[in-house]
N, C-alpha and C positions, 0 to 999 in steps of 0.2 A: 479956647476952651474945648474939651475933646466931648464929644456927648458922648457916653457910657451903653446904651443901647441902639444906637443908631447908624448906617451905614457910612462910612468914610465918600469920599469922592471919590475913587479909583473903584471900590465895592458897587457903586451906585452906577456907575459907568459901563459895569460887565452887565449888568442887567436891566437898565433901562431899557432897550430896546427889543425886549421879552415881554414885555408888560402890554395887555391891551390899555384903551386910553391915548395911547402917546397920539402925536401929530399926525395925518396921513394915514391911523386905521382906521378901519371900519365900524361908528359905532361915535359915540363924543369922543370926549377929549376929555382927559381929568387932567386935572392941574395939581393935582395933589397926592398921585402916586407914590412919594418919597416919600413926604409924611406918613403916607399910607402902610406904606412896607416897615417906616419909622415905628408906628403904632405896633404892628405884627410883632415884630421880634423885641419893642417893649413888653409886649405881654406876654411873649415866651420865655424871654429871657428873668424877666421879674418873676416870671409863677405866680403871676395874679391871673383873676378871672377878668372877663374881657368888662365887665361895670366897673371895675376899678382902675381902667386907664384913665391918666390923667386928660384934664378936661384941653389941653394943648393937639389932644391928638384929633377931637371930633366927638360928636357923640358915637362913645360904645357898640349901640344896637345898629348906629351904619356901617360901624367899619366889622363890627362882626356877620354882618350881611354880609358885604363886598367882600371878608376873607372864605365864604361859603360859597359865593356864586364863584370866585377863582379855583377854587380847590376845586368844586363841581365841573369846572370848563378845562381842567385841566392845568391851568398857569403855572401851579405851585410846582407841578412836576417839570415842567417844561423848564423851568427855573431850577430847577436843584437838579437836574442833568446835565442843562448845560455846566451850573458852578462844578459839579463832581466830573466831570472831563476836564478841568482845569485846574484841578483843586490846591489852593496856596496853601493846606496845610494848617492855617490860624489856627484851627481849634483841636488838632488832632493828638495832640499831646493831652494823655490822662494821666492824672493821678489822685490819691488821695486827698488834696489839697481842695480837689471840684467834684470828685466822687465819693458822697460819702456813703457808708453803711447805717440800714434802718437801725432803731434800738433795739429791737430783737432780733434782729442777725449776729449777735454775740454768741449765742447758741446755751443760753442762760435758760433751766426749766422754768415753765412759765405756772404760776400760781395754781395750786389746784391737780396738776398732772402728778398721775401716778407712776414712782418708779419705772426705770424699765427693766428688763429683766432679762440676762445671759440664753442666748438663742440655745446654748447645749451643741452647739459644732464643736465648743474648742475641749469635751471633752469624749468627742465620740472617736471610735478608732479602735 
């Protein structure tokens, strides 16, 4: 069964070894980076707020610490430079299907607004 926001094995594989935490750095050892990074781009990807991650990922107010102190130390960039020097492309294709437009970007006058009114160029000359 494929999880819907979570990184693949080949994905997880380009960037584990980015991550503070792992074996041999300086510092503990997390054991739970994946999940970790699992929760992150659950909560981006979803567009919830980080209290409504499901309770499988951790408590909320840790991993939205840990996604502060990385972003503070740099990680998040270190990470999304290395991917964008390599970049497979996955997500580069847009279109209307994943972009959509606000409801007032139709260009519909909005309640209340008064007419507008001919600037007077297209009758000078």
């Amino acid at each position: 069964m494929a999880r819907r926001y979570a990184l693949r094995d080949d994905q997880w594989a380009r960037i584990e070894g980015l991550l503070p935490g792992r074996a041999g750095h300086v510092g503990g050892t997390a054991a739970d980076n994946r999940l970790f990074v699992d929760a992150v781009l659950y909560r981006y990807r979803a567009g919830i707020p980080w209290a409504d991650l499901p309770e499988r990922f951790g408590q909320a107010k840790s991993i939205r610490q840990r996604f502060r102190r990385w972003a503070k130390s740099g990680v998040w960039e270190r990470v999304f430079q290395a991917l964008g020097a390599d970049a497979d492309n996955e997500y580069a294709a847009l279109d209307a299907t994943i972009v959509r437009a606000h409801q007032h970007a139709a260009g519909a006058r909005k309640k209340g607004a008064t007419a507008t009114r001919p600037s007077g160029a297209a009758g000078a000359g």
